[in-house]
N, C-alpha and C positions, 0 to 999 in steps of 0.2 A: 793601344789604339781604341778609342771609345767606338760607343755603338753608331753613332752617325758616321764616323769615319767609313767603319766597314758593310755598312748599308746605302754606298753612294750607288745608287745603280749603273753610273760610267762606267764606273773601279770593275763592278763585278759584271759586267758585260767586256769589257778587256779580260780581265781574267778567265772569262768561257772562250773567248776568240784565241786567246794564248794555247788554252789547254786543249782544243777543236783543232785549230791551225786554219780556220778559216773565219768568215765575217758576214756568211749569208744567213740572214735566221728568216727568209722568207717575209712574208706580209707583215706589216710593224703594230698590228692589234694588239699584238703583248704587250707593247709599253706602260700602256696606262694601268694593267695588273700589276707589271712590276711597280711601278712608285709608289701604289698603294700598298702592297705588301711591305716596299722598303719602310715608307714613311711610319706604317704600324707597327714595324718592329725596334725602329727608335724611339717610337713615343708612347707606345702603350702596351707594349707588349710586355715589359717589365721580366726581361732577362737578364739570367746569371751571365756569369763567365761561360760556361758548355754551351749554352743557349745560345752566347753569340756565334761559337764556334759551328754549332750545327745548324743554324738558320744558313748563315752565311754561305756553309758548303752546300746545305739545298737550294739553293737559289744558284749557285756558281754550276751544280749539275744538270737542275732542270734546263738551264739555257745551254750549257753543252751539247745535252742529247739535243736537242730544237737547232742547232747548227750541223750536229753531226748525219740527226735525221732527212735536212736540207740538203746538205751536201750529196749524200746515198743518192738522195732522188733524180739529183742534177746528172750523174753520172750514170745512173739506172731510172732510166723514162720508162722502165716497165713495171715500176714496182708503182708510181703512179696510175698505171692504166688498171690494175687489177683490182676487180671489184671486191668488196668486203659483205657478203652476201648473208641474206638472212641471219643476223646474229641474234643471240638468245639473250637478253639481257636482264638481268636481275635486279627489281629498284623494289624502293618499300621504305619505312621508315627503320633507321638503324635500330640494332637489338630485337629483329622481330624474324630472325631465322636463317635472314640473305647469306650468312658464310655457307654455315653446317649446309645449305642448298645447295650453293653453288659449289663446295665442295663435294657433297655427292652424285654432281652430274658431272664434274669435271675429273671423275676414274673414269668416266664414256671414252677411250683410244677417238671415239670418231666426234669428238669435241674438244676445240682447241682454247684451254684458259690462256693470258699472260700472265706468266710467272711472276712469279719476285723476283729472282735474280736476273729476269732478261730486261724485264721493266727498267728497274734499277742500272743496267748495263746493257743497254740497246744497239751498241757499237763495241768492236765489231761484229755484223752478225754470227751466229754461232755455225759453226758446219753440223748438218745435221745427223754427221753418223755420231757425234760425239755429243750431241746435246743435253743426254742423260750425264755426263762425265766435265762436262765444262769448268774449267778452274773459277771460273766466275761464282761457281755455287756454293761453294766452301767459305769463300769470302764474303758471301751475302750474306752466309748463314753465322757468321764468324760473327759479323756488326751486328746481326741481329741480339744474338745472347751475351753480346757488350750491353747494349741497351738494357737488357735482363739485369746485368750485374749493376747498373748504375740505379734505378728505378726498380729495385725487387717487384716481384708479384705484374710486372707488367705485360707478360705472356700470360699471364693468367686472365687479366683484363680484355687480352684481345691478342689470341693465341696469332702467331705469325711463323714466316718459315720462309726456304729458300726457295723450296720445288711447291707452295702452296700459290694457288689463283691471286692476283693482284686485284686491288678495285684501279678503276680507271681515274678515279681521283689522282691517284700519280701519276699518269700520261698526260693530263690534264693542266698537271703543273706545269708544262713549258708554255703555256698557254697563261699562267700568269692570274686564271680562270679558275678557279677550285678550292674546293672545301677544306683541300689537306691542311690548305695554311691558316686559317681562320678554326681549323679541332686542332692543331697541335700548337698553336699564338695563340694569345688572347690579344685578337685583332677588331675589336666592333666596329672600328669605322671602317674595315674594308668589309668585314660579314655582312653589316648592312648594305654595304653599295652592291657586294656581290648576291646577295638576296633579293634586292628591288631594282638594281639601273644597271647593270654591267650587261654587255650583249656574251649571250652564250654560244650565237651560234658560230664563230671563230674558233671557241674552245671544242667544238663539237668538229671542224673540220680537223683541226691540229689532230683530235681524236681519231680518225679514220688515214692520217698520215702515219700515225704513232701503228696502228694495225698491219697498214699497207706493208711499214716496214718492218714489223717483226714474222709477219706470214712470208716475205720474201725470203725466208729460209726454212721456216717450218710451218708449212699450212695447215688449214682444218675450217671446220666449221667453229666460229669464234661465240664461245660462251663466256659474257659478261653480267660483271657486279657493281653493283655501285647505288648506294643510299641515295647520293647527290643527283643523281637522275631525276630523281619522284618531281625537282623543283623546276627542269626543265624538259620538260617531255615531248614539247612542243619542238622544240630544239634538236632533240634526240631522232624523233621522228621523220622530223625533215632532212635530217644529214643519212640517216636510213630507215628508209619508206615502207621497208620488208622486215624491219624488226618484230621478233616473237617478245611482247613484255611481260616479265613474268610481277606480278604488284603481290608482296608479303602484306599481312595485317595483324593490327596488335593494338590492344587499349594502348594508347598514345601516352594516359599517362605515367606507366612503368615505364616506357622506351624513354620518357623525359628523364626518367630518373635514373634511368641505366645507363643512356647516354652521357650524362652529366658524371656519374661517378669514373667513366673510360676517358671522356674529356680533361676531366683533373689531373688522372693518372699520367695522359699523354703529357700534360701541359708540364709535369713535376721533372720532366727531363730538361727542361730549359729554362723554366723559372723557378725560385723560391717562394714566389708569391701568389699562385693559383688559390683561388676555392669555389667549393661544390659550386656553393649559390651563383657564382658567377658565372659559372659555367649552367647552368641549369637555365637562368634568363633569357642568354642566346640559343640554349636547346628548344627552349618551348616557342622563343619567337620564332625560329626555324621549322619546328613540327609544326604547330599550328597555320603559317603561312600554306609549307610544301602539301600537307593534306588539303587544303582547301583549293592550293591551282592546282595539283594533280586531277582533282573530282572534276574541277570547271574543265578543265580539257578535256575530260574523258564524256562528260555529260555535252558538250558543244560537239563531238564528233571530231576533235582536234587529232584525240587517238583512237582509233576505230576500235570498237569495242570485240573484233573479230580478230584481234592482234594481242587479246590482252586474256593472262588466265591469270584468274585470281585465288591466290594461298593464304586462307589462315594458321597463325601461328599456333595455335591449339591442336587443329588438328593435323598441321604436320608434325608434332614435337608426338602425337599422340599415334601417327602412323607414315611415319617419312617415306616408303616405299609406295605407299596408295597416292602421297601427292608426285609421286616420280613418276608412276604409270600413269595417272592425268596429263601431265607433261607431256611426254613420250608420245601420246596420244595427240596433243593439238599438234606436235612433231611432224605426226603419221608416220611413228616408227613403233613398235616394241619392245619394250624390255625384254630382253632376252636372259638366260640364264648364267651365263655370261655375267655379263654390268651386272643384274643384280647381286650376285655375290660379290662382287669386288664393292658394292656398295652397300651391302653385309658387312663386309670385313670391314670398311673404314669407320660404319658406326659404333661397330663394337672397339674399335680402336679408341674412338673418340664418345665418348656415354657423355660427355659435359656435366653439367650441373643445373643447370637451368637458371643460374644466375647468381645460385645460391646467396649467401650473405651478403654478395660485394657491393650492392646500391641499398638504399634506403630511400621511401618518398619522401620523409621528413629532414633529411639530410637538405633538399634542393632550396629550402624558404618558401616555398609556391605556396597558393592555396589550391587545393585541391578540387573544390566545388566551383571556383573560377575557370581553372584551368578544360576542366570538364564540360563547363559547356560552350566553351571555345569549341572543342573539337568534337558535339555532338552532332555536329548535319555528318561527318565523316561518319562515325560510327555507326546513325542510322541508315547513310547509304550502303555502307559494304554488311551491316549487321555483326562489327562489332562487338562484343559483349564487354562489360566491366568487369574486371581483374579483379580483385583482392591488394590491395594497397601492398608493396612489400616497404 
């Protein structure tokens, strides 16, 4: 079956109602993501045979959970009413610390990440005495280290797990709205439209249904990640008005080049035909844009500058527990002795490498003294410093 066949978006909207058993996906904003996804994965996405296999399944899931999540709610009007209150949310440009963070806030017991394997399998919801033990978690973890064996070195590029924090870029996906599919396709005519024309704030409500219904078994105070934030903040804010932002910084032009080498990697599981450069074009048109409406919102009062603490990558890499206790602080809680050792123990687990070999700036084509002063009003608002080229 060729690739238009299997990207008819009818076919794979039947296919999620089959596999759901029902046909409500709530407000029909999604549409116009999905044709654009579809149409970019017939004509320029330039996938293998796996490629077609696992586009087609994310897209047949994404719309699943988004009927299954529908449904829940129809039947439980209370999981609708429940407020999703003060979340912590982690945005910043990729490669500039957001995992290792949000990772070591989320050993906090009194902060609630979403998982991977709940993300990934949001129906049905899990009993919570068993949440630790869920069958679903072996199996998350199982396709995860398929992926490993197909595309070697790709946990290395962007370490993932069952039981680790999810970005909301995948909740996002039923929403048809998100980045996930535009870093793991090489989709430019939907990056662009979802860059400059797409409304986000549909994808921002689907987001707070996707919450509604995973707290409806296991609640907490909801600590979130996600890169794709930075570009709509605006969005983000108005769907919750009491969000804490936490904004990561980093000479933009390593994260161009880091991003571009993780972008390749991802892309090498579904295409034959990725490269760096290609992927580094749409990186820098993306950083470059997202730094420049993040500043304009923040400097308009769009996001109040009383909502927003801001982390350099230096010196969290150089003392991750002093930017914990800053946190903790806009919180108005403390680190207690407690969490700090359990966030001991996870960095001594994880020491990383800081990047080591796996990107090069010369790998992406760019030039570099172009590039640079693209994103110097960003650098001298937050004070920035210039990197060392790797």
């Amino acid at each position: 079956m060729s690739a238009a066949a299997r990207f008819r978006p009818a076919d794979l909207i039947e296919q999620a109602c089959h596999a759901a058993g029902c046909d409500d996906f709530g407000e029909d904003s999604w549409r116009e993501g999905l044709d654009r996804v579809c149409d970019g994965l017939i004509n320029q996405a330039r996938l293998n045979a796996l490629g077609v296999e696992i586009a087609s399944a994310d897209l047949v899931r994404a719309l699943t959970h988004r009927l299954q999540i529908t449904a829940w709610r129809g039947t439980h009007p209370e999981v609708a009413a429940a407020p999703v209150e003060r979340p912590i949310v982690i945005v910043g440009q990729p490669r500039t610390g957001t995992t290792i963070l949000f990772d070591l806030l989320a050993t906090d017991p009194a902060l609630r990440a979403p998982l991977t394997w709940e993300v990934d399998n949001p129906h049905p919801l899990p009993d919570p005495r068993e949440y630790e033990t869920d069958p679903r978690i072996a199996a998350t973890q199982a396709a995860i280290e398929m992926s490993e064996q197909i595309v070697p070195g790709l946990l290395v590029h962007h370490p993932m797990g069952a039981r680790v924090g999810q970005e909301c870029v995948r909740m996002t996906a039923g929403q048809f709205t998100s980045m996930i599919f535009s870093v793991q396709y090489r989709l430019p005519d939907y990056y662009r439209w979802l860059l400059y024309d797409a409304d986000h704030g549909p994808a921002y409500r689907y987001h707070r249904m996707f919450l509604q219904h995973l707290q409806s078994a296991v609640g907490g105070q909801w600590l979130l990640k996600s890169p794709a934030h930075l570009w709509h903040l605006d969005a983000l804010i108005a769907e919750y008005p009491d969000a804490l932002i936490v904004q990561t910084h980093r000479d933009p032009l390593n994260v161009i080049s880091s991003i571009s080498a993780l972008t390749h990697h991802l892309r090498r599981l579904a295409s034959d035909e990725s490269s760096i450069t290609d992927c580094a074009a749409q990186s820098c048109e993306e950083i470059v844009v997202g730094l420049e409406r993040a500043t304009e919102m923040r400097d308009s009062g769009v996001l109040p500058e009383s909502q927003v603490i801001d982390v350099h990558f230096a010196d969290f890499m150089r003392d991750p527990l002093a930017t914990v206790r800053t946190l903790y602080t806009a919180m108005g809680r403390e680190l207690d002795c407690a969490n700090e050792t359990r966030m001991r123990e996870h960095l001594a687990a994880h020491p990383g490498d800081h990047g080591g070999a796996r990107y090069r700036w010369a790998d992406t084509g760019l030039d570099a003294g172009e590039v640079r002063e693209r994103v110097r009003r960003y650098q001298e608002r937050y004070g920035v410093a210039d990197e060392p080229l790797r």
